[in-house]
Structure formats: C-alpha cells, structure tokens
C-alpha positions as CSV (number, residue, x, y, z in Angstrom):
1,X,121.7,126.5,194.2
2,X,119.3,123.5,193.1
3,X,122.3,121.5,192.2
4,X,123.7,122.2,195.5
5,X,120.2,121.1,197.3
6,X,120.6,118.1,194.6
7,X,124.2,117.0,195.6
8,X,123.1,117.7,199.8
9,X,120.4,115.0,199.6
10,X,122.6,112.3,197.5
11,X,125.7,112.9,200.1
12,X,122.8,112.4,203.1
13,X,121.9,109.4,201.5
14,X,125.4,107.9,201.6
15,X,127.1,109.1,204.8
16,X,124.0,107.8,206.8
17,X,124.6,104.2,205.4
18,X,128.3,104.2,206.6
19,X,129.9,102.8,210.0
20,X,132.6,104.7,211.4
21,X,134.8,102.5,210.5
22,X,134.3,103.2,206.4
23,X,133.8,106.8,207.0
24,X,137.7,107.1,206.7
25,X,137.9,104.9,203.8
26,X,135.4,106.9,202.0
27,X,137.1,109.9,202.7
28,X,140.5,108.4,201.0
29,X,138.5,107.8,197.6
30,X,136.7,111.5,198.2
31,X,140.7,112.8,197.8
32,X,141.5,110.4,195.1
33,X,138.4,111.1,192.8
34,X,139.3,115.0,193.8
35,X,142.4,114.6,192.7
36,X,141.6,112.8,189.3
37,X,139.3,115.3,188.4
38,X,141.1,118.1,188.7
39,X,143.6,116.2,186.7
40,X,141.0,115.8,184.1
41,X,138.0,117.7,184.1
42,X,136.4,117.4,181.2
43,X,135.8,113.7,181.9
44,X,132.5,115.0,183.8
45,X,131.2,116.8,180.9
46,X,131.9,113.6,178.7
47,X,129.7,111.5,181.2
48,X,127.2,113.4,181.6
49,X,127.1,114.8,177.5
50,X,124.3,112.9,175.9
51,X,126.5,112.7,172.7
52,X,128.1,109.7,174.2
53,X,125.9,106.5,174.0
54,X,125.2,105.3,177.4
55,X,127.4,102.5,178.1
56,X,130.3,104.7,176.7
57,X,129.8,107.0,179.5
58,X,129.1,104.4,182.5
59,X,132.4,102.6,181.2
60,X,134.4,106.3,182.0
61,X,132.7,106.6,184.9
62,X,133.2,103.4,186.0
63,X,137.0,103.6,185.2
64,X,136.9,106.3,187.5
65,X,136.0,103.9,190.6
66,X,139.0,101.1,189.7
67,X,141.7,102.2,192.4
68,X,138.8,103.3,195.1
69,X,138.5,101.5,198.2
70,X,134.8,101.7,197.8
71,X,133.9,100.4,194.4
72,X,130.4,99.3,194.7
73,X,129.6,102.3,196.4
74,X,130.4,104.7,193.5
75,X,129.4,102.3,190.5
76,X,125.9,102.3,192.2
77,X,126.0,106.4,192.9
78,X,127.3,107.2,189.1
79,X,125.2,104.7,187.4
80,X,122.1,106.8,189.4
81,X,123.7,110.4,188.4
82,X,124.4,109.1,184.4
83,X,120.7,108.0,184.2
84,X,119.3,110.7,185.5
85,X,121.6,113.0,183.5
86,X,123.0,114.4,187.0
87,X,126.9,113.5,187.1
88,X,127.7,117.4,186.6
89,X,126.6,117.3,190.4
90,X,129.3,114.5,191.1
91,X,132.4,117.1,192.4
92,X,129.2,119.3,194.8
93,X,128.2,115.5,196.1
94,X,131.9,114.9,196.8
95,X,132.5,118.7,198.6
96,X,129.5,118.1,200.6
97,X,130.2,114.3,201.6
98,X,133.5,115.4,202.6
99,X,132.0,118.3,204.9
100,X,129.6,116.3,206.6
101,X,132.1,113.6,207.4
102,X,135.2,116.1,208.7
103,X,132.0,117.5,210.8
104,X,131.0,114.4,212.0
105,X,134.7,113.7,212.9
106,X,134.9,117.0,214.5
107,X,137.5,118.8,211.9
108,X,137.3,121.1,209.4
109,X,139.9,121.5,206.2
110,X,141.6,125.2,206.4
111,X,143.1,126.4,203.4
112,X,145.9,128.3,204.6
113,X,148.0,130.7,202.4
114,X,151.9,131.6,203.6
115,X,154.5,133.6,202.1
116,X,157.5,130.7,202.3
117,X,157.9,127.3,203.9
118,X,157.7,128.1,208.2
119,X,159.2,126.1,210.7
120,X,157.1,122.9,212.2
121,X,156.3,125.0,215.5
122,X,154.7,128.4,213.7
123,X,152.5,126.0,211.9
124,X,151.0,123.9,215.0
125,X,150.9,127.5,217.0
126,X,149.0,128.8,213.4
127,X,147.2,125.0,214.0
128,X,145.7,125.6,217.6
129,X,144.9,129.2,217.3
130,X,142.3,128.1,214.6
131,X,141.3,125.2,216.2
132,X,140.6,127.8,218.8
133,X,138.7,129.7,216.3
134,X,136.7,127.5,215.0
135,X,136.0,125.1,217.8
136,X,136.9,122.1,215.3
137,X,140.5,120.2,214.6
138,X,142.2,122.4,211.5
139,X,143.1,120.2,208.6
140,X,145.8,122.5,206.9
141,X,145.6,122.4,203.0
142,X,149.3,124.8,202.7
143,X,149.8,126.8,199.6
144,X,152.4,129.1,199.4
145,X,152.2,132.4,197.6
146,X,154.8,134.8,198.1
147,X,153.0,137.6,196.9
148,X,151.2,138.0,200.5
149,X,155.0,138.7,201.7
150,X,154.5,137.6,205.1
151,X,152.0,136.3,207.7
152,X,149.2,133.8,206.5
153,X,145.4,133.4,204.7
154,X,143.0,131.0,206.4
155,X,139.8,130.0,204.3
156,X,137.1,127.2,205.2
157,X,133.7,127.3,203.0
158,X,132.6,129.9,205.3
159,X,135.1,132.1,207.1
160,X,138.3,133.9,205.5
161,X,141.3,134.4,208.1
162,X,143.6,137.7,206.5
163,X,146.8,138.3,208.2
164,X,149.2,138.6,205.6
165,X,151.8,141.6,205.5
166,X,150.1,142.3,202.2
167,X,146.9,143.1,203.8
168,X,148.2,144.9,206.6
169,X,150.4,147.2,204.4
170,X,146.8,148.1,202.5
171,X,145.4,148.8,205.7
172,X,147.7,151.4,206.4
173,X,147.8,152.8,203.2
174,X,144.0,153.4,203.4
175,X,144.0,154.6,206.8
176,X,147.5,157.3,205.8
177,X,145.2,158.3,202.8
178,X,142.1,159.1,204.8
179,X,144.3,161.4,207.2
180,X,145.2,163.6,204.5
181,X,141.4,164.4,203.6
C-alpha cells in the first residue's frame, strides 16, 4: 500500500507538468516501457539491487528510455527512483500515470475476456454497453480464452463484468443443487 501511495505522488508530479498535447505521447512510452518489462522483468530488480554499482544501474535504466518519445522525462524520473532506491515502484508509477491520464481523457482500459474471435459489430455493441456502464469511453484490451465457452469477462481496476457461458452454467448448477436440499 505505501508503495502505491509512493508511486500516486510521483505520477501527480508528472501528469500535472504535461500539456494536452504530450499527454498522448506519454501515454505511447507508458505501453512501450509496459511492454519491455514484461518482456523482461528482472531488469527492475537489477536496477534497483544495490549489488550493481550505481552507474551500472542508471546505464540499464537509461537504456530503457532510448526509443521513448519522452527521453528526458524518464532519465530524470529513474535517475530519482535509482537514488532513492525506489525503481521497484517504477511499473505502480506507470499503472497509475496511465489511469489518471485515460481519466483525464475520459476512457478507461477494459480487459475483456471472449471465448473466440467475434464479429466487428458484437464487439462495438459489447463497446457501448460498457461505455454505458461505466460512463467512460471502453479501451478493449481482447484476450481470448476458450475455456469461458461463450459470452465475455470485462475487468477495469475496480469492477469485474462476468457473462461467460461458463459462469452461467455454475449458476445453475448451484441453484439445481440447492433445489434438491
């Protein structure tokens, strides 16, 4: 939670420094460094281990920031987090920067779980009935699982959407079970 509290105050500090006009930008590096460090996570650990010598770990980090449109930006905010022996907060900084600035543009990213590829249509009906929901535009983040058999999953950080076949189906079952007590 303190971590969390940590990360809130660093994102504040950055998103109220930008214009409109490099909130998008920023939000294109926020999916790139995403990206790279679930590609590699351990590199947080090895910036942030104090077994490294200190410009070993600011060179990592700042190998990190090389194809970001914001390069200054992020040099400065991980040559803070590697001093103060912070950057495990650096992925809570990015979730929370990321929130704030789909809030600020009036959208929120929806993980939504199908079954199998639908048709165009199904997903912008799906699209508008949670933008309905939630008041907000619905960025869809689409995995497919087949295991839910039908129907669809929506998440966000703090709502959860269930109206998969699989679901229903365990519904039933515990409602046919209860009738036979």
């Amino acid at each position: 939670m303190k971590n969390i509290l940590v990360a809130q105050r660093y994102s504040h500090a950055i998103i109220s420094g930008l214009s409109d006009k490099e909130i998008n930008s920023i939000l294109t590096d926020i999916e790139s460094m995403s990206n790279s460090i679930k590609t590699e996570p351990k590199q947080i650990n090895v910036v942030n281990s104090l077994l490294f010598p200190m410009n070993k770990r600011m060179e990592i980090a700042m190998d990190m920031t090389q194809k970001l449109k914001n390069t200054e930006l992020w040099k400065n905010l991980f040559g803070i987090l590697i001093k103060k022996h912070r950057f495990n907060i650096v992925t809570d900084i990015l979730q929370d920067l990321e929130n704030k600035i789909l809030d600020k543009k009036n959208q929120v990213k929806v993980g939504l779980t199908i079954a199998h590829d639908l048709p165009e249509d199904v997903l912008d009906s799906i699209s508008a009935t949670l933008r309905d929901i939630l008041e907000k535009e619905a960025i869809l983040d689409i995995k497919i699982n087949p295991e839910i058999l039908g129907g669809f999953v929506a998440t966000t950080d703090s709502l959860l959407i269930d109206g998969s076949i699989k679901n229903n189906l365990v519904k039933l079952l515990k409602v046919k079970s209860k009738k036979k007590k």
